[in-house]
C-alpha positions as CSV (number, residue, x, y, z in Angstrom):
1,X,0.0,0.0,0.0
2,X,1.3,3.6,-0.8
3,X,2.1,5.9,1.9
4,X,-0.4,9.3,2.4
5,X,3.0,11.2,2.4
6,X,3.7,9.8,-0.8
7,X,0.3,10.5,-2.2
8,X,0.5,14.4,-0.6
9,X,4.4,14.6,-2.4
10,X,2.9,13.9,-5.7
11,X,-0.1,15.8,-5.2
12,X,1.4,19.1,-4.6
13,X,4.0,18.1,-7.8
14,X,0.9,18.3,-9.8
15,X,-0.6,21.5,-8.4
16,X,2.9,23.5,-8.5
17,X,3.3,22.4,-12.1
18,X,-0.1,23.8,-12.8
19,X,0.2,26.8,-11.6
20,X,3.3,27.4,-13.1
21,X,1.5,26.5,-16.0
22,X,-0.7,29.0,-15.7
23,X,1.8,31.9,-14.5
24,X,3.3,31.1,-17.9
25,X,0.2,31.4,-20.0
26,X,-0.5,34.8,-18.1
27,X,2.6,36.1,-18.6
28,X,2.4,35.4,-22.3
29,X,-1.2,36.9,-22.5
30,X,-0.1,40.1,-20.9
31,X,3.1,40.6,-22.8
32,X,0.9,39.9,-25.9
33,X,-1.6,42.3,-24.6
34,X,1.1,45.0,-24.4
35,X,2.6,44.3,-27.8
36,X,-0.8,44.5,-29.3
37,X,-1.5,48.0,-27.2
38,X,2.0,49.2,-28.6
39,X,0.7,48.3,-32.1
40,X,-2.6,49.5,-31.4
41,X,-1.1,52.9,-29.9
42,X,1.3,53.1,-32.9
43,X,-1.8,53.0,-35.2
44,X,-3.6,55.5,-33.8
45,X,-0.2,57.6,-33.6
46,X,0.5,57.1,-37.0
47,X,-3.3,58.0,-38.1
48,X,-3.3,61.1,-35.9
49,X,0.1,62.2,-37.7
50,X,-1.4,61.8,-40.8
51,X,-4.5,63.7,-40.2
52,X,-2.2,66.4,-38.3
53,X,-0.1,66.2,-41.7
54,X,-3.5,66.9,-43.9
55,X,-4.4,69.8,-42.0
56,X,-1.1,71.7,-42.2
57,X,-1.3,71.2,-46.4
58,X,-4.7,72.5,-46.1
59,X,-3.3,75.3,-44.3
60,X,-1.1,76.3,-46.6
61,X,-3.5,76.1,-49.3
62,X,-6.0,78.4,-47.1
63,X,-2.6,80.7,-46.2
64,X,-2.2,81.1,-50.3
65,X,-5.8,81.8,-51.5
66,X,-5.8,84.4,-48.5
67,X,-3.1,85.9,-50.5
68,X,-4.6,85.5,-53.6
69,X,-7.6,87.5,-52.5
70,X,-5.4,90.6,-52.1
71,X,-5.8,93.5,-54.5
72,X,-3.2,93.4,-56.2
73,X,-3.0,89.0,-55.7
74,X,0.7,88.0,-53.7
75,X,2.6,85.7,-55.1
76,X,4.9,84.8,-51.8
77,X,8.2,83.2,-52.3
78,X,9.1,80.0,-50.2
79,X,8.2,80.1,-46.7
80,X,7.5,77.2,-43.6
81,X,4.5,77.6,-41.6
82,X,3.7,75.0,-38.1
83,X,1.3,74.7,-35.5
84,X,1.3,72.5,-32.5
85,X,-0.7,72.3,-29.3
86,X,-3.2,70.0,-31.7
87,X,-4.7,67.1,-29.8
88,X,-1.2,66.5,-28.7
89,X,1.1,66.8,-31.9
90,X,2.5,69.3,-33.9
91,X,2.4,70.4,-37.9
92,X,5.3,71.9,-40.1
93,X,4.4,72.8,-44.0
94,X,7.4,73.8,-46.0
95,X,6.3,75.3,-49.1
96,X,8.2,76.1,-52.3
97,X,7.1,78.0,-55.4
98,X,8.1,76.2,-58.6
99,X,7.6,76.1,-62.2
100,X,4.7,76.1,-63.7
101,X,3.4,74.3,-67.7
102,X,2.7,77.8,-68.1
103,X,4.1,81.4,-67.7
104,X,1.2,82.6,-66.1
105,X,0.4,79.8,-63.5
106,X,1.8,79.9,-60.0
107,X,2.9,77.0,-58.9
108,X,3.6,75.7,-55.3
109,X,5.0,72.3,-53.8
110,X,3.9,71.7,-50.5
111,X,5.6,69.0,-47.7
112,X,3.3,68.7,-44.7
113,X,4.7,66.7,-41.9
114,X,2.4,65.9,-38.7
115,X,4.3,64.5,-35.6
116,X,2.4,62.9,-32.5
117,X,4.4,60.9,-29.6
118,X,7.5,60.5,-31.9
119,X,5.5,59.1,-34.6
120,X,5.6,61.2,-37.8
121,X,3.6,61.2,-41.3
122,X,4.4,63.3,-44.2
123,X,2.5,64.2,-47.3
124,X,3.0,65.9,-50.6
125,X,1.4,67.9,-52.7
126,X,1.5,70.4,-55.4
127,X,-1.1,73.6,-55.4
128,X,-1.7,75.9,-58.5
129,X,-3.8,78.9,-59.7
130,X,-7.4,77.8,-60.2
131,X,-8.8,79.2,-63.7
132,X,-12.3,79.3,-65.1
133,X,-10.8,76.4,-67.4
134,X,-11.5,73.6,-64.4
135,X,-15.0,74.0,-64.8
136,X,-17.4,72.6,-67.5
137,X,-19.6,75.4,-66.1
138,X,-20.0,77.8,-64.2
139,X,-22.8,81.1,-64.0
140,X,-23.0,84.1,-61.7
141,X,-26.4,84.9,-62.2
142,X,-28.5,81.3,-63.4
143,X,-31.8,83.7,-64.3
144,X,-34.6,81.6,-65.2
145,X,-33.0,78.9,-67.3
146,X,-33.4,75.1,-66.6
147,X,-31.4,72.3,-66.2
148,X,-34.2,69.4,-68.6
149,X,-33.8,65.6,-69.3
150,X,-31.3,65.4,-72.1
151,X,-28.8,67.4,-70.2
152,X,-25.6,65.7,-70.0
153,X,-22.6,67.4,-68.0
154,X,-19.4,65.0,-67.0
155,X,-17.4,68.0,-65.4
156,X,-17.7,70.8,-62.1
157,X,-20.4,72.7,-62.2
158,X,-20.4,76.5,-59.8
159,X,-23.1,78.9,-59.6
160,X,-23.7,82.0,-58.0
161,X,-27.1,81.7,-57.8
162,X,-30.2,79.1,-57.6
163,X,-29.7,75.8,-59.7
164,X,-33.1,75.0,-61.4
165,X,-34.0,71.8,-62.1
166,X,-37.2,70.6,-64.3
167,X,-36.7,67.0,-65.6
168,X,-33.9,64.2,-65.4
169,X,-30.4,65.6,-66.3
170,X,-27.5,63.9,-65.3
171,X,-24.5,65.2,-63.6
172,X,-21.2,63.9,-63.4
173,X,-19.0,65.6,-61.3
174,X,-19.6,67.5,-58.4
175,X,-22.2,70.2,-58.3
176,X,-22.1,73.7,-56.2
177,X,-24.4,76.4,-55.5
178,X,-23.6,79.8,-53.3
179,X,-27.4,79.8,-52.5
180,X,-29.0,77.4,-49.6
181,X,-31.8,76.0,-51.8
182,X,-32.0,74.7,-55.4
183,X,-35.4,74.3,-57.4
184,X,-36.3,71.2,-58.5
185,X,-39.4,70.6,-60.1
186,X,-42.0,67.6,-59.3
187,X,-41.5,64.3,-60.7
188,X,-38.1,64.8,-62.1
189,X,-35.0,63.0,-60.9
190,X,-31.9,64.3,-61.0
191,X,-28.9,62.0,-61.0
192,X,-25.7,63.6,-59.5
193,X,-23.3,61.6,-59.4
194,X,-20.5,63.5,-57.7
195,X,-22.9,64.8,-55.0
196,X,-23.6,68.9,-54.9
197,X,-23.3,71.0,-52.2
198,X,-25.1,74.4,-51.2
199,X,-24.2,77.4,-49.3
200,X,-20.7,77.2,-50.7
201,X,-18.8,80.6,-51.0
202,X,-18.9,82.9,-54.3
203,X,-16.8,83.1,-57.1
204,X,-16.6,86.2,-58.6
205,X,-15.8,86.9,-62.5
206,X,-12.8,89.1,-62.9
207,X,-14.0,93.2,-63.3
208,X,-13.9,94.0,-67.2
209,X,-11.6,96.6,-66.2
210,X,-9.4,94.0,-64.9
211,X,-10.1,91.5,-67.9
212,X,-9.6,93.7,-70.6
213,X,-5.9,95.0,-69.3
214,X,-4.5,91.0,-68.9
215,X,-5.7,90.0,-71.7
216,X,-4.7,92.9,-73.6
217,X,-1.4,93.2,-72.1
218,X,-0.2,89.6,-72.9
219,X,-1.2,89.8,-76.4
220,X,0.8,92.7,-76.9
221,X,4.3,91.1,-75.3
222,X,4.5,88.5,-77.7
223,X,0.9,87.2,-79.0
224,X,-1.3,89.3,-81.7
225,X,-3.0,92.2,-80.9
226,X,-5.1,94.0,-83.6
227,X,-7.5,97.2,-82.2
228,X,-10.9,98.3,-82.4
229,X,-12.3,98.7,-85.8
230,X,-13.7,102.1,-87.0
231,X,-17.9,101.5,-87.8
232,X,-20.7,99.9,-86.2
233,X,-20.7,96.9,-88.2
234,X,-16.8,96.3,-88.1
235,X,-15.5,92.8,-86.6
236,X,-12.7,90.1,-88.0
237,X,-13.1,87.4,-89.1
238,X,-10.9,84.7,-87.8
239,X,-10.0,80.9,-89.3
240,X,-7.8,78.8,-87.9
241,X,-6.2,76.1,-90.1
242,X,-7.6,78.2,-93.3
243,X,-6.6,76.6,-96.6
244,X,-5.3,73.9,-95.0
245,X,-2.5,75.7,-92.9
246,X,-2.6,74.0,-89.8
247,X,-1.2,75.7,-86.7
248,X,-1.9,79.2,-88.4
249,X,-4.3,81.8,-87.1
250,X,-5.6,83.6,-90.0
251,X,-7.5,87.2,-90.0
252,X,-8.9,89.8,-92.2
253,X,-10.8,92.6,-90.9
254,X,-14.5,94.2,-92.3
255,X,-13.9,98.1,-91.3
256,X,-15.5,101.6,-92.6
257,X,-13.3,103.6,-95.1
258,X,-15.4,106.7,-95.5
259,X,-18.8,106.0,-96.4
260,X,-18.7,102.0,-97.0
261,X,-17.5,99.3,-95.6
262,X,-14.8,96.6,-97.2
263,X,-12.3,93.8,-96.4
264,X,-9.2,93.7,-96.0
265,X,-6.4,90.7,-97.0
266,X,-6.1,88.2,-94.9
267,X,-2.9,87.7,-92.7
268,X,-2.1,84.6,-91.2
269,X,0.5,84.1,-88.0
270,X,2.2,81.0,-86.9
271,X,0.7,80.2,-83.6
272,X,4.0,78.8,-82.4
273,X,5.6,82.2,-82.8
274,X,3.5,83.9,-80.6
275,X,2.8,83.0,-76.7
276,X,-0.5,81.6,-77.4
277,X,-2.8,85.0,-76.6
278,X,-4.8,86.9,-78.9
279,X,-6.5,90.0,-79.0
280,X,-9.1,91.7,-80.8
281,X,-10.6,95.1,-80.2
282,X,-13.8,94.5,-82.5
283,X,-16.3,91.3,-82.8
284,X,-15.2,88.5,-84.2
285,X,-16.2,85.4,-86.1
286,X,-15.0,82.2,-85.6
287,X,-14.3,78.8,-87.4
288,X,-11.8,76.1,-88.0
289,X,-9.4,73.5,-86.8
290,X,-7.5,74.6,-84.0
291,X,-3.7,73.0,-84.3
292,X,-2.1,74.3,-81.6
293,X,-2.7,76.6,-78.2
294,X,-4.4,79.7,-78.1
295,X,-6.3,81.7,-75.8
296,X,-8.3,84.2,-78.0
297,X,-10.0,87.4,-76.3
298,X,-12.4,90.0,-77.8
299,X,-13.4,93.2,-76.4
300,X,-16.9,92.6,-78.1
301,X,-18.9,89.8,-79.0
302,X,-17.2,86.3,-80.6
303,X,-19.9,84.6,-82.8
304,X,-19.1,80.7,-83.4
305,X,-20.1,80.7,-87.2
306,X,-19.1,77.3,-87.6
307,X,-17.5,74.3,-86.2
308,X,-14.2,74.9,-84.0
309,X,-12.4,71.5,-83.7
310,X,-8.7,70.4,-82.2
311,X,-6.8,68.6,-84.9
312,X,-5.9,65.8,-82.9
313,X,-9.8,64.8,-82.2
314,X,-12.3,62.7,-83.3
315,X,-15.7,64.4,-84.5
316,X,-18.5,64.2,-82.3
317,X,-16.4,62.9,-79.5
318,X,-13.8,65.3,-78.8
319,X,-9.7,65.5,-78.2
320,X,-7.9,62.3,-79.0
321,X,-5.6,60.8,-75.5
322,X,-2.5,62.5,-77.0
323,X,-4.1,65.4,-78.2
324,X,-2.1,69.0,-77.2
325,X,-4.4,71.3,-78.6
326,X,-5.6,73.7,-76.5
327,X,-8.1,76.8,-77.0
328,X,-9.8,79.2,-74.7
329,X,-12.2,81.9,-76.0
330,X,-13.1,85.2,-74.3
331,X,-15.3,87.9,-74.8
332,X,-15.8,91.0,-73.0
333,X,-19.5,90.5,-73.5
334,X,-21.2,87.5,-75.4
335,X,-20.4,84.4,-77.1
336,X,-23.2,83.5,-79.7
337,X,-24.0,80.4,-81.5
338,X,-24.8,81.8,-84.8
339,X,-27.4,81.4,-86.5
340,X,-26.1,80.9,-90.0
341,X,-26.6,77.7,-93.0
342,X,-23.4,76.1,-91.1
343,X,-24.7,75.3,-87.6
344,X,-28.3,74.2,-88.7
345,X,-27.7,70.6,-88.1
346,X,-25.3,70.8,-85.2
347,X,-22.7,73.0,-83.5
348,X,-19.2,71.3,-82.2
349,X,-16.9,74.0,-80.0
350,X,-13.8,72.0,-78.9
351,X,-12.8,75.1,-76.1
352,X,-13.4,76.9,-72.8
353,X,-15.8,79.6,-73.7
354,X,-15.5,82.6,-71.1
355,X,-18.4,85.6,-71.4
356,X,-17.6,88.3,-68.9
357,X,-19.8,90.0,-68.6
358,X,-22.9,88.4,-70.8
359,X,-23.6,84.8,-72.0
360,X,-22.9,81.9,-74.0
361,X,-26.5,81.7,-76.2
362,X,-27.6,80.5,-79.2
363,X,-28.6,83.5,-81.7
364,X,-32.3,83.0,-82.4
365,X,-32.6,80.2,-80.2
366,X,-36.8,80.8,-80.2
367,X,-37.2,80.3,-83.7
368,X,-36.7,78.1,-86.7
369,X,-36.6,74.4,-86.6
370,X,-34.5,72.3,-84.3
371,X,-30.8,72.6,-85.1
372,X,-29.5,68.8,-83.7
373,X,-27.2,69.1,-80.9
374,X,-24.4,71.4,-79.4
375,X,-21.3,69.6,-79.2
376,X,-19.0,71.4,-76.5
377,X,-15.8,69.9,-75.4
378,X,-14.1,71.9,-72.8
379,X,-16.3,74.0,-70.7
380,X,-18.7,77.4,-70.6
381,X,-18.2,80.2,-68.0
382,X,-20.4,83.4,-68.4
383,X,-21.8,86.0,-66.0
384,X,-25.3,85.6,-67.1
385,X,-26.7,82.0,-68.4
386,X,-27.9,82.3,-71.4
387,X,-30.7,80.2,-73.6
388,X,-29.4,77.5,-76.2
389,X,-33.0,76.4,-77.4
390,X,-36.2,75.8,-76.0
391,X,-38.4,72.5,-75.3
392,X,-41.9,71.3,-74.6
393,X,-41.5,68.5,-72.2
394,X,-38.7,66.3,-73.7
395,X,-38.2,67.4,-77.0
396,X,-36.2,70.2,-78.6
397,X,-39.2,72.9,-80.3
398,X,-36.1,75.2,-81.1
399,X,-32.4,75.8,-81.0
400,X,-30.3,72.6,-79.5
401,X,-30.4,70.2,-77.4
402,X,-26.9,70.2,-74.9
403,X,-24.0,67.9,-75.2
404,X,-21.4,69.5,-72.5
405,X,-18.4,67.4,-72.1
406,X,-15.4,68.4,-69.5
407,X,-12.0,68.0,-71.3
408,X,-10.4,66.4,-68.3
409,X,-7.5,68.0,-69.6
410,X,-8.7,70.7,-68.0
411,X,-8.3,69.6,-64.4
412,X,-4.7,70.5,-64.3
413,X,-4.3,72.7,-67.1
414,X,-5.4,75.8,-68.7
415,X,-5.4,78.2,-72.0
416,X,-2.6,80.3,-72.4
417,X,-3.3,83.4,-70.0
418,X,-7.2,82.1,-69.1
419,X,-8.3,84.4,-66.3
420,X,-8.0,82.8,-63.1
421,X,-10.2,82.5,-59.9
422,X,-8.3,83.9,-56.9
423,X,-8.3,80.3,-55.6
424,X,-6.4,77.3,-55.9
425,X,-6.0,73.5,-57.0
426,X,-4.9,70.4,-55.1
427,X,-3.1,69.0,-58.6
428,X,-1.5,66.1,-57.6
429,X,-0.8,64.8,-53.8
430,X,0.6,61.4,-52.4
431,X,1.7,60.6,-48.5
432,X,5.6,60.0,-48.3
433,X,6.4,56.8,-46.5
434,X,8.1,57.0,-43.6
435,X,11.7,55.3,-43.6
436,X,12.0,52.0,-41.5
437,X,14.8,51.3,-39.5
């Protein structure tokens, strides 16, 4: 028989290596527990840092347009900006002007870096000018014209005032409003498809005053500048690619010489000899193929009296992917769809349009039989919206229905000299990972 000792000896054996057992299991549940709380705390760190790191580049954006909105805008050279005190970290942006694809964009790379508990994140990004070129369109005053089924816009869409809705257009890009309501009437539906957003803040056209010396003043260092035409009937008349010369501009003007009126020759100017900005004092019509970059500005009215294409495009669908034509029109006052033999069965504009201080319309849009469709690729910005055609329900009764298409081009570049907007673009951004030891 065994002895109780003997039973008591192996009985506390057992319960010793038990609880060493479980010491062991507890001590490897709480180290594990505090290597996942380090990871865990590390995560938040390193989200904190990056949010911190966001917030400084939008800063420096806010720091810039605040500039910008001076009179006259400041340009500031490079400069550091930081913050700290927030939620327990720190911010330092370093920003850097830099070259621009154009002469008359400002440029800025921005290096954000946030810092919380030792753990850093850094991001990148580059700012520019905003112009009216990154928006398919945009109004100041919207008046009492309707966005109707048939509508199709793929790019950013601004106004000023009241968006009015009365039917199913479809939007593709994000839609804003400086008013706190928009109109929409019963039973349409409206598909947005970048969302919208009211209440936003105002973007103001450039003064004429303003408009008229830029534009004016770059076409005479370097570009074409012809004056204002003697006579109330006077314009120009400008082709580009006429008789087949591609990446020409060609004019003549239609001026008074005493009692009558006459034309003159025509001169044409190799667009690659100028900067890229035109100017003319008078009206002018407009055709042809655009080979080339040009930003063309008028003191008066421009009439579209025919199809204005890119070279490098594909009718009825727009710039080709390698295409590097580029064209921006402004007018003073209107830009008209005329209403001419040409543009009776459809209108194609490859180009920003810009009216100042008027609208883009179609000339006689109430009348006459339905023209087909208006073809823009690029984008409309005018102070005033103006009428393209009218409708009963979903058809077209006169002028053209609207085919708008955004050249995404647009979203980082612009027309030779196009006005800008006083704010500016996040072009390009991307976080900087953080070197491992």
């Amino acid at each position: 028989m065994r002895s109780l000792g003997s039973d008591r000896g192996a009985t506390l054996v057992v319960v010793m290596a038990v609880v060493t057992a479980v010491l062991l299991i507890g001590v490897a549940l709480f180290t594990l527990g505090v290597g996942e709380s380090d990871v865990v705390e590390g995560v938040v760190d390193d989200a904190r840092a990056f949010y911190l790191a966001e917030a400084g580049l939008s800063r420096g954006r806010s720091l810039l347009e605040g500039l910008a909105g001076q009179n006259p805008r400041v340009y500031p050279a490079d400069f550091t900006i930081g913050a700290s005190g927030l939620g327990g970290g720190s911010y330092s942006v370093t920003i850097d002007q830099r070259p621009s694809f154009s002469p008359w964009i400002h440029e800025y790379g921005v290096i954000s870096t946030g810092t919380v508990d030792g753990v850093s994140a850094t991001v990148r990004g580059i700012i520019r000018d905003e112009t009216f070129a990154q928006y398919l369109f945009y109004t100041d005053v919207n008046g009492d014209v309707w966005f109707t089924t048939g509508d199709t816009l793929d790019g950013r869409i601004h106004t000023n005032d009241k968006i009015l809705i009365d039917g199913d257009p479809w939007f593709g890009m994000k839609v804003t409003s400086s008013k706190s309501s928009m109109t929409i009437a019963s039973g349409s539906h409206p598909t947005f498809e970048g969302g919208y957003e009211l209440s936003v803040p105002r973007i103001s056209m450039p003064t004429s005053a303003a408009f008229l010396s830029d534009l004016q003043t770059k076409a005479a260092s370097g570009g074409l500048s012809c004056g204002t035409l003697s006579g109330s009937s006077a314009k120009y008349e400008v082709e580009l690619a006429r008789s087949g010369q591609h990446g020409y501009v060609s004019y003549r003007a239609y001026r008074k010489s005493g009692s009558s009126y006459s034309w003159t020759g025509w001169t044409s100017v190799r667009l690659s000899s100028t900067n890229g900005v035109a100017w003319f004092g008078s009206r002018v019509d407009l055709k042809g193929t655009l080979d080339g970059q040009l930003t063309l500005g008028c003191a008066a009215d421009v009439y579209i009296t025919d199809n204005v294409l890119y070279r490098n495009s594909t009718a009825g669908r727009g710039p080709n992917a390698d295409c590097d034509d580029l064209l921006g029109i402004c007018s003073a006052k209107n830009v008209v769809v005329a209403d001419n033999t040409a543009n009776q069965t459809d209108c194609e504009i490859h180009a920003h349009v810009m009216a100042l201080s008027k609208s883009f319309y179609v000339q006689n849009h109430t009348t006459g039989s339905p023209r087909g469709n208006l073809i823009v690729y690029g984008g409309i910005a005018q102070q005033t919206r103006g009428a393209v055609g009218t409708f009963s329900g979903d058809t077209v009764t006169h002028g053209y229905h609207k085919h708008y298409h955004f050249d995404r081009r647009l979203t980082s570049w612009s027309p030779p000299g196009y006005p800008v907007t006083g704010g500016y673009i996040l072009a390009s951004w991307a976080r900087i990972p953080t070197p491992t030891s």
